[in-house]
C-alpha positions as CSV (number, residue, x, y, z in Angstrom):
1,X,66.3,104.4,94.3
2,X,68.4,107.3,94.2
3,X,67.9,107.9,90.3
4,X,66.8,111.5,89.4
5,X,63.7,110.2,87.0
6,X,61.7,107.9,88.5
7,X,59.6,107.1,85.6
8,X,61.0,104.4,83.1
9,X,60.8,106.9,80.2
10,X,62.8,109.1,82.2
11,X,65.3,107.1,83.1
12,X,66.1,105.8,79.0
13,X,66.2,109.6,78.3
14,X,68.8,110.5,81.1
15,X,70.6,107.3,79.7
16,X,70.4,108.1,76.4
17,X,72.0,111.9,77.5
18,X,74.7,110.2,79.5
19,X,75.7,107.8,76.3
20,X,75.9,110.9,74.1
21,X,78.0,112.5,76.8
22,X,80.5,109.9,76.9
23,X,80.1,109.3,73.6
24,X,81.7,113.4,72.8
25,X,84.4,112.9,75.4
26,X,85.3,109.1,73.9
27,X,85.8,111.1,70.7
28,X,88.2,113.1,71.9
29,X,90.4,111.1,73.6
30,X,93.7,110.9,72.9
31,X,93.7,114.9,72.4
32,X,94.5,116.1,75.5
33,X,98.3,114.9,75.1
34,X,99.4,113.8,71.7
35,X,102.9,114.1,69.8
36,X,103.2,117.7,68.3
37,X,99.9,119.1,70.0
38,X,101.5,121.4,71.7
39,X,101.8,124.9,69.4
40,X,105.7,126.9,70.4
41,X,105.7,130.5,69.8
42,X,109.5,131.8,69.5
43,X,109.3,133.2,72.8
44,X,109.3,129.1,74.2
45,X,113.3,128.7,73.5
46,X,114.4,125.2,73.1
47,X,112.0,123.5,75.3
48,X,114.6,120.9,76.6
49,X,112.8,119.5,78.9
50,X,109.6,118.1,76.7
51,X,111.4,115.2,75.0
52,X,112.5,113.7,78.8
53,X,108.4,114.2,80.1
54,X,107.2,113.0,76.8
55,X,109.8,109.5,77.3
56,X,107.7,109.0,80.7
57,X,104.3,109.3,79.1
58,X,103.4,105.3,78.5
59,X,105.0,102.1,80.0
60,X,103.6,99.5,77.1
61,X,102.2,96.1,78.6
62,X,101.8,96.7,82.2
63,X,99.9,94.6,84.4
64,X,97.8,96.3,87.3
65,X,96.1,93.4,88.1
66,X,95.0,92.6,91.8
67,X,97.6,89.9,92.4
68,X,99.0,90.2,96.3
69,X,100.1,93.7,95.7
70,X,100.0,96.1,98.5
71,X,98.4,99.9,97.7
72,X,102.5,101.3,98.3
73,X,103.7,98.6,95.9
74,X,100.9,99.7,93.6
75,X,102.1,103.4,93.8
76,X,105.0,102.4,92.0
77,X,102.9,101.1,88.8
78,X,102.1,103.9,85.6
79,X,98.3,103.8,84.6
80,X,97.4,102.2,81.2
81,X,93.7,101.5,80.2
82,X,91.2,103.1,81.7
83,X,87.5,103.4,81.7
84,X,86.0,107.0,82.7
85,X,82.8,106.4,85.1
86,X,81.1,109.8,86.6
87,X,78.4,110.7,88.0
88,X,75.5,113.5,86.7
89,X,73.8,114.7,89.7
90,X,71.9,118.2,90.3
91,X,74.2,120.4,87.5
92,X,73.5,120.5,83.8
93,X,74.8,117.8,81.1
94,X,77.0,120.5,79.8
95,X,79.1,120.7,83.4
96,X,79.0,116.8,83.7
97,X,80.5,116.9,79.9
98,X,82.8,119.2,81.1
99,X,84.2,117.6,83.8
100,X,84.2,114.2,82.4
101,X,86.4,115.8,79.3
102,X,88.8,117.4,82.0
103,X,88.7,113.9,83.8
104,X,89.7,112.0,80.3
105,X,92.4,114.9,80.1
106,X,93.7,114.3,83.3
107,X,94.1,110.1,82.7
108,X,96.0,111.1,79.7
109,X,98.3,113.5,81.4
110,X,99.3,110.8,83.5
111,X,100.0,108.3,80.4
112,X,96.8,106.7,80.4
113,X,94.8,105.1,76.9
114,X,91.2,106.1,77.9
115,X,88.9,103.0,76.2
116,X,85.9,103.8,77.5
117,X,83.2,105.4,80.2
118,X,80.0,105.6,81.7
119,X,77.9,108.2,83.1
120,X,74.5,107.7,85.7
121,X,72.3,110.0,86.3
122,X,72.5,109.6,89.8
123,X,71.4,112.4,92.8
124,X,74.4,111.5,95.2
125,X,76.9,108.4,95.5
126,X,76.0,105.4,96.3
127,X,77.3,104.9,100.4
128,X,78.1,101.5,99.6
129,X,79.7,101.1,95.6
130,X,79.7,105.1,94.7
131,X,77.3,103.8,91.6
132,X,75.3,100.9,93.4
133,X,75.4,97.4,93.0
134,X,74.0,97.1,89.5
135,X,75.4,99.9,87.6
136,X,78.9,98.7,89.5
137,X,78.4,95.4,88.0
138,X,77.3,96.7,84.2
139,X,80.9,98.5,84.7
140,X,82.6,95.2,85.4
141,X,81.1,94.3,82.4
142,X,82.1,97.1,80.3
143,X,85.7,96.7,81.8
144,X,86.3,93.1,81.0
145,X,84.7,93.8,77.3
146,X,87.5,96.8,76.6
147,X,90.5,95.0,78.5
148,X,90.8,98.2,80.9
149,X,93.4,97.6,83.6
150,X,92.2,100.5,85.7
151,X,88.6,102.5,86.6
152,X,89.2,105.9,86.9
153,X,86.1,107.9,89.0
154,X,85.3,111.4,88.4
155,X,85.2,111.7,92.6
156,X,86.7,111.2,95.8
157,X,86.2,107.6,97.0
158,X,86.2,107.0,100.4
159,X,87.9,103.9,101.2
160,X,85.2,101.6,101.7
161,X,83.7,102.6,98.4
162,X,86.5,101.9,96.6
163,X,87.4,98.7,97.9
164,X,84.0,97.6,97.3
165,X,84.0,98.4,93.9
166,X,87.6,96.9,93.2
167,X,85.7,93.6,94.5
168,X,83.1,93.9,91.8
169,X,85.4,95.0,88.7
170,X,87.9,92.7,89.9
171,X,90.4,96.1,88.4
172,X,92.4,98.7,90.5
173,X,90.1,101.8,91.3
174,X,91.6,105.4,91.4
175,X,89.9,108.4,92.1
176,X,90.2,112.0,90.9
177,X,92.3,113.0,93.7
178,X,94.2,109.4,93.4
179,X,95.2,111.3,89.0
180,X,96.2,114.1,90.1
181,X,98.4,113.0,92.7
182,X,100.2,110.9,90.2
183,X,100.4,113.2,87.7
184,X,102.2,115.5,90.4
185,X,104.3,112.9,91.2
186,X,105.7,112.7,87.5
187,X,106.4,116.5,86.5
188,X,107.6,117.2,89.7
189,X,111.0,118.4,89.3
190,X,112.8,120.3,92.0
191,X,113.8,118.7,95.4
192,X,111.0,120.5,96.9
193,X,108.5,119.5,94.9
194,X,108.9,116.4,94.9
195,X,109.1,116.3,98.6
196,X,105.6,118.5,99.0
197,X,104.2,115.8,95.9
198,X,105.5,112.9,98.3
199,X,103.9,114.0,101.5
200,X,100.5,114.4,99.8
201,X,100.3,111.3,98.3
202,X,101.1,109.7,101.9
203,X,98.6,111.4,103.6
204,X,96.1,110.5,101.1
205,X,97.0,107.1,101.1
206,X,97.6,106.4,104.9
207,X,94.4,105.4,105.4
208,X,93.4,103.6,102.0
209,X,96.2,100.9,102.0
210,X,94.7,97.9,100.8
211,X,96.6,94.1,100.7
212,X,95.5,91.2,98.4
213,X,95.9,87.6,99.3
214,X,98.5,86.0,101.8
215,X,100.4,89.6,101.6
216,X,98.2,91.1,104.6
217,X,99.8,88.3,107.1
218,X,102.9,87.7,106.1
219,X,104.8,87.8,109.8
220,X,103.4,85.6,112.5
221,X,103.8,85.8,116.6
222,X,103.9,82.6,119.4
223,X,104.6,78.8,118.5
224,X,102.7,79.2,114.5
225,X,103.2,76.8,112.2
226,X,104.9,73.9,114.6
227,X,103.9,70.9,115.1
228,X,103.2,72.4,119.1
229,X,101.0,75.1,117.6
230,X,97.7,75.6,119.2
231,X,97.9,77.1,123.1
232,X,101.2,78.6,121.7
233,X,99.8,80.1,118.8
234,X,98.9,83.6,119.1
235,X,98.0,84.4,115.5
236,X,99.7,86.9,113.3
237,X,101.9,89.3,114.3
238,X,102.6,92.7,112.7
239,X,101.1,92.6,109.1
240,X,102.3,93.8,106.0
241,X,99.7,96.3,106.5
242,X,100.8,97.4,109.6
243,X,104.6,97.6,108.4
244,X,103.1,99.8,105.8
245,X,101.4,102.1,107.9
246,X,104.6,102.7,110.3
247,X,106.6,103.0,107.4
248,X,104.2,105.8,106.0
249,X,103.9,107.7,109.1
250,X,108.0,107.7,109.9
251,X,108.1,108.9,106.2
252,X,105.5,111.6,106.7
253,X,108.0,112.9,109.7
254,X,111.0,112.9,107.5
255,X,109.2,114.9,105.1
256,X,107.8,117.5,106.7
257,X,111.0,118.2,108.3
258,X,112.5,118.3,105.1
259,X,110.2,120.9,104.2
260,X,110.4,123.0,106.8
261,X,114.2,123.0,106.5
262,X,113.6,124.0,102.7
263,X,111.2,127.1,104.4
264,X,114.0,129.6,105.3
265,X,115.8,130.1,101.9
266,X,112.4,130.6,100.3
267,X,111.6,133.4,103.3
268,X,115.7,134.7,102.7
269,X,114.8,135.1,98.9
270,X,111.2,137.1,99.6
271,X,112.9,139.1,101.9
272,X,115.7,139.8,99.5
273,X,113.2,141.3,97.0
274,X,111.6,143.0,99.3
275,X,114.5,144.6,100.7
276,X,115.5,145.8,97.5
277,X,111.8,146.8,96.5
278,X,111.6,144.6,93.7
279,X,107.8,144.8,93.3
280,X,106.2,141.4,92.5
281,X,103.9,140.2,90.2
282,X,102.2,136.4,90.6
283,X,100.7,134.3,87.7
284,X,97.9,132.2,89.0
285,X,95.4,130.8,87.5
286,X,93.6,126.8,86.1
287,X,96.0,124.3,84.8
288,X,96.7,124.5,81.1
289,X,95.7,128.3,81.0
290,X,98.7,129.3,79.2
291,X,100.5,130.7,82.7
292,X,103.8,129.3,81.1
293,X,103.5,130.8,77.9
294,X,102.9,134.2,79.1
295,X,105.7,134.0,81.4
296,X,108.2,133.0,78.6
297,X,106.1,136.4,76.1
298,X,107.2,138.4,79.2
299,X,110.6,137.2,80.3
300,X,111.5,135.1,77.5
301,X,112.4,132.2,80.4
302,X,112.3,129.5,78.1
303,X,109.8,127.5,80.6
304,X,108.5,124.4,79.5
305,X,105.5,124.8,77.4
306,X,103.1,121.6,77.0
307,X,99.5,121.0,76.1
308,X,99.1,119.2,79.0
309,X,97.5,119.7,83.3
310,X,99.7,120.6,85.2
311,X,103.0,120.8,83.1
312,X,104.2,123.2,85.6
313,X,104.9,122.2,89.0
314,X,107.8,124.1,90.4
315,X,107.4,127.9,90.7
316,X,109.7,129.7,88.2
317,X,110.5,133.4,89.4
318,X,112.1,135.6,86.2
319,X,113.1,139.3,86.4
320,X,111.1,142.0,83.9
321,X,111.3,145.6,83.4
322,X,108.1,147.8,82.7
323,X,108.1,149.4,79.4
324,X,108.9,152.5,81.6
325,X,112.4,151.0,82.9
326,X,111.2,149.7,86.7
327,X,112.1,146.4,87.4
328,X,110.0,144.0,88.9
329,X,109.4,139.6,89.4
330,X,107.3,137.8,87.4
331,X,106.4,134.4,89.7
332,X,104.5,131.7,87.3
333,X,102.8,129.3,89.9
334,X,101.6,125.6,90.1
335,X,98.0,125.2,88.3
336,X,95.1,125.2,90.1
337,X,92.1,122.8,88.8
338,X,88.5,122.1,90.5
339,X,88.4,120.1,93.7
340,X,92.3,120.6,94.2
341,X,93.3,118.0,96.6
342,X,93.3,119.4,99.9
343,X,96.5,117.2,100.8
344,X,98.1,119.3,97.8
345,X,96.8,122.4,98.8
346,X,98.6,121.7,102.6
347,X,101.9,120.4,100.9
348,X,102.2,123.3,98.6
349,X,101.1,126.0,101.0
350,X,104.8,127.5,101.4
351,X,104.4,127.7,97.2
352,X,101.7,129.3,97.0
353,X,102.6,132.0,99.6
354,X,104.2,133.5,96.4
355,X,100.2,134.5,95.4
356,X,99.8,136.2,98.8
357,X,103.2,138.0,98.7
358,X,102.9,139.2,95.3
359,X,101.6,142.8,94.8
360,X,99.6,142.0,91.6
361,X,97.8,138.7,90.8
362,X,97.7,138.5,86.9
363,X,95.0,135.9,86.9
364,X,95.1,133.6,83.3
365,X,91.7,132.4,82.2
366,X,91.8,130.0,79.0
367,X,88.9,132.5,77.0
368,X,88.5,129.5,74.3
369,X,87.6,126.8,76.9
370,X,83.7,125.3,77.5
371,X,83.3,126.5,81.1
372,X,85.8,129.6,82.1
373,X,83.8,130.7,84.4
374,X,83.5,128.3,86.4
375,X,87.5,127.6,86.4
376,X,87.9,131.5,87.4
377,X,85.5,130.1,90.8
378,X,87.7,127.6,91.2
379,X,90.9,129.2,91.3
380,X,89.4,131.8,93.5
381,X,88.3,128.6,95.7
382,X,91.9,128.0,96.2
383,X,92.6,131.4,96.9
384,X,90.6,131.8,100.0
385,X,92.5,128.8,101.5
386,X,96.1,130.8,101.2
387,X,96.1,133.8,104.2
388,X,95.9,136.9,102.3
389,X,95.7,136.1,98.8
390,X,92.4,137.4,98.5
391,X,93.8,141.2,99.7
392,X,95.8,141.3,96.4
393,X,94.8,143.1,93.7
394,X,93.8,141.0,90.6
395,X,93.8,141.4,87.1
396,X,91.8,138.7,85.1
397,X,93.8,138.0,82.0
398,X,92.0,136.1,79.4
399,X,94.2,134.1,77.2
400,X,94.1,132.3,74.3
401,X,92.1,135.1,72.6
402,X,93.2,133.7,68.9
403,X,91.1,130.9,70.2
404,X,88.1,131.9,71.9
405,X,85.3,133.3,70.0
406,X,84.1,136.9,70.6
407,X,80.6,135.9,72.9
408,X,82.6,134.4,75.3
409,X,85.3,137.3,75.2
410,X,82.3,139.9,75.3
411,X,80.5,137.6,78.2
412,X,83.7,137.1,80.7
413,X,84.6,141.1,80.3
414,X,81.1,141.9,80.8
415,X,81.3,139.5,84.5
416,X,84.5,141.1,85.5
417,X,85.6,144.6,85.6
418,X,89.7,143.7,85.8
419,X,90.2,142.3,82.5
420,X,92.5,141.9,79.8
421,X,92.4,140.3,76.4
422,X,95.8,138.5,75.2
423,X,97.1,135.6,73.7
424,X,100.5,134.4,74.4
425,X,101.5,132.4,71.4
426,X,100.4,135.7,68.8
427,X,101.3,138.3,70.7
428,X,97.8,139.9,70.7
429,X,97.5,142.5,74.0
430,X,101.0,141.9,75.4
431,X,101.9,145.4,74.9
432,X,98.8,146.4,76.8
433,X,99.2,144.3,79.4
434,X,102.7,145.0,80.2
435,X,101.3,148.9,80.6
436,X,98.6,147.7,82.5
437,X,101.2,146.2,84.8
438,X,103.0,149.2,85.1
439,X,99.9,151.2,86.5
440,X,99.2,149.0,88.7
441,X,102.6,148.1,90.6
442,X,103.4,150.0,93.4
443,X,105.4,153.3,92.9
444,X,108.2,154.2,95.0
445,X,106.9,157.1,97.7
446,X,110.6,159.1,99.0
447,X,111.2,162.0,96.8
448,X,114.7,163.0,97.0
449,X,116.7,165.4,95.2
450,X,120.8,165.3,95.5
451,X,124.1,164.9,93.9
452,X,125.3,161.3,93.5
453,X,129.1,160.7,93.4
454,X,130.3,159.0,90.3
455,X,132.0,155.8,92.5
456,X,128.3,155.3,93.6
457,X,127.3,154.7,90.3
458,X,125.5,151.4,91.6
459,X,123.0,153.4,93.6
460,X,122.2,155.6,90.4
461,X,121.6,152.1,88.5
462,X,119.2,151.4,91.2
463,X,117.6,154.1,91.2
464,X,116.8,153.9,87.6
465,X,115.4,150.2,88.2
466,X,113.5,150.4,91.3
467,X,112.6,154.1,91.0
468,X,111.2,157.3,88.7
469,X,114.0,159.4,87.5
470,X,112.7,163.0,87.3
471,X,115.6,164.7,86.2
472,X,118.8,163.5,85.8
473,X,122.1,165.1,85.0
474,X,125.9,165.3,85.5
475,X,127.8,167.8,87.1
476,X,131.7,168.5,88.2
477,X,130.7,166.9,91.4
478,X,128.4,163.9,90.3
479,X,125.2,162.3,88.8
480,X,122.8,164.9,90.2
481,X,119.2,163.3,90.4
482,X,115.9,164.2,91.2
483,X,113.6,160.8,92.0
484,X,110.8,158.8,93.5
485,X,112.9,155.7,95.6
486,X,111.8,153.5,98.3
487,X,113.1,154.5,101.6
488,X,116.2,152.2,101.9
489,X,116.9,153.6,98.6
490,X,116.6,156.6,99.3
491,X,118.7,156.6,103.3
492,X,121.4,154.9,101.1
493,X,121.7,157.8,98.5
494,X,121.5,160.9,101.5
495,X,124.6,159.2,103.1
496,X,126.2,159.1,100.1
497,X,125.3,162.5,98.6
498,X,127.8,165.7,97.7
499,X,127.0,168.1,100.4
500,X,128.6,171.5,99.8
501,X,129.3,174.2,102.6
């Protein structure tokens, strides 16, 4: 027995705890993503884009039952009615609310109608089931009651645990990794992000393909069949399966050579910016922070905005101007959420080099949600997998701060020493975080001190973007200057410069 109370008492009191739990997150459902839930300040623009994601939400009336469909037909199918099941080991209730509430917001996200759930207090998953054989069958129960379509586990199933438990609730199985994978799959937008979505969902499902029925042999070697068939007949041939999984892998090939093609004009813009010492600033941070939102207070972008994980997938880069003049790039990044998929996390490493070029990490934290700090660990988890990311310095921005209550404010500042207080839809803080910014971005280090011709008048622009202008003034013979430049700047402007005899 692998329950955490051993006594009967103690066992109807964890239950009863697990039934409230699910009972809090059950009310909530149907929050997460909802018509008109998500709040536009003026710096959002027309939000184009949120009618065409909002049109993909829900296909009414599909069928996901287990009738001779293959898992890469399957992939194909939107989620519909769900039923939540988790499990409460060693942590508190309040994290196991938590992440059953994120895993209900999650469902929705990908356009499912969560109906119902179950939690067991449980010290680790069952090998055989994930929940063991009786609990599995009580959630066949529960499934068949509610008219779910789909069981949605707050985990990572390995295969023979899910297909186990697909035989006892007789309903497709998806884990956590399986959501968020899908829900990739449907904001994904640019050709490269859809590509990098693609190749993570293959890997993940190379070696869970399932078959149903007569589907698994559905070609057949030797004399089978015939009236000769016996010595002749050599059994089945290549399966569907194994059509599947050739299929997969020659797809996985094309991909990754797509990608890697993709590579160099990413590289050619870095080194662009670079070259022109455009200092860069990365947003990072949990899904649903608010990273959009502050990019479109800062830039004015015009990003889409959604109450909704992961509403941004493709990494936006917009140009923005300290309150002194510099210029510099604002990159907001895909959201990060606990347990990232490690297939993700592989297929969007070339995205998420934008974090370890940057030269400042403005870090969003969502200040009104339940558990913030544990979100900032898990963002910082996904740091430590990029190569340098965790050189960067980092500012921990807590948004949302027309939200959150003042404890939690006073209680994240006290934990971290880099922090901010803003909120992106009032305007609350911008103005000192955009200073902030400005101290901390790298200042040009080439003094020089010359006459600019007037037909150069590009390299005086430059200057006044890149650079500090300590004195500036025209003359007879030209802009005369005196500023701090990088150093291509600045061997650009001494070839350049009036030199008098």
């Amino acid at each position: 027995m692998n329950d955490l109370s051993p006594t009967p008492e103690g066992t109807r009191a964890a239950r009863d705890v697990a039934d409230d739990v699910v009972a809090r997150v059950l009310a909530r459902a149907g929050t997460a993503v909802h018509a008109g839930g998500t709040i536009h300040s003026s710096y959002d623009g027309a939000q184009l884009d949120l009618e065409e994601r909002t049109s993909l939400r829900r296909v009414a009336g599909l069928s996901t039952e287990l009738e001779d469909v293959t898992e890469v037909e399957y992939r194909a199918l939107r989620l519909e009615k769900v039923v939540l099941v988790g499990l409460w080991g060693a942590g508190t209730v309040h994290d196991a609310e938590v992440s059953m509430r994120e895993l209900a917001a999650l469902a929705e996200t990908a356009g499912s109608e969560v109906l119902d759930g179950m939690l067991q207090r449980r010290r680790s998953p069952d090998p055989g089931t994930y929940l063991g054989s009786g609990k599995a069958a009580e959630l066949a129960s529960v499934v068949a009651a509610v008219g779910a379509d789909t069981v949605v586990v707050d985990g990572e199933l390995s295969p023979s645990q899910r297909r186990a438990l697909e035989d006892i609730v007789r309903v497709k199985v998806v884990d956590r990794t399986a959501l968020i994978l899908d829900i990739f799959a449907q904001h994904a937008k640019s050709r490269e992000g859809k590509a990098q979505v693609e190749l993570a969902q293959l890997e993940y499902l190379l070696p869970r393909l399932r078959g149903w029925g007569e589907s698994m042999s559905r070609q057949a070697g030797g004399q089978v069949g015939g009236a000769g068939a016996g010595m002749g007949s050599r059994g089945p041939g290549e399966t569907k399966i194994e059509l599947d999984r050739r299929r997969i892998r020659n797809r996985m090939a094309k991909l990754r050579r797509e990608i890697a093609a993709m590579e160099p004009a990413r590289i050619a813009k870095r080194s662009s910016r670079r070259k022109n010492a455009v200092p860069s600033v990365a947003i990072a941070g949990y899904t649903n922070a608010g990273k959009s939102s502050l990019l479109n207070r800062l830039t004015g972008a015009g990003v889409l905005v959604e109450n909704a994980l992961f509403a941004t997938l493709d990494p936006t880069v917009r140009r923005a101007h300290t309150p002194d003049g510099r210029l510099y790039t604002l990159a907001d990044t895909v959201g990060f959420v606990r347990a990232l998929p490690h297939q993700l996390v592989e297929a969007f490493r070339s995205t998420l080099e934008e974090v370890a070029d940057a030269d400042l990490i403005l870090h969003i934290v969502d200040a009104s949600h339940p558990d913030p700090e544990g979100q900032i660990a898990a963002v910082r988890h996904v740091f430590a997998d990029i190569p340098g990311a965790m050189d960067v310095p980092e500012v921990i921005v807590l948004n949302k701060a027309d939200l959150a209550t003042e404890e939690a404010i006073a209680r994240l500042r006290s934990r971290e020493v880099h922090s901010i207080v803003v909120s992106a839809h009032s305007g609350e803080g911008i103005e000192e975080l955009q200073a902030l910014v400005a101290d901390l971005l790298p200042r040009p280090g080439v003094l020089v001190d010359l006459v600019v011709p007037y037909h150069r008048g590009d390299l005086v622009s430059r200057a006044h973007e890149a650079g500090d202008i300590e004195r500036e003034e025209h003359t007879a013979d030209g802009t005369a200057l005196r500023a701090r430049v990088d150093s291509a700047l600045a061997a650009e402007l001494d070839a350049v410069a009036v030199r008098h005899a």
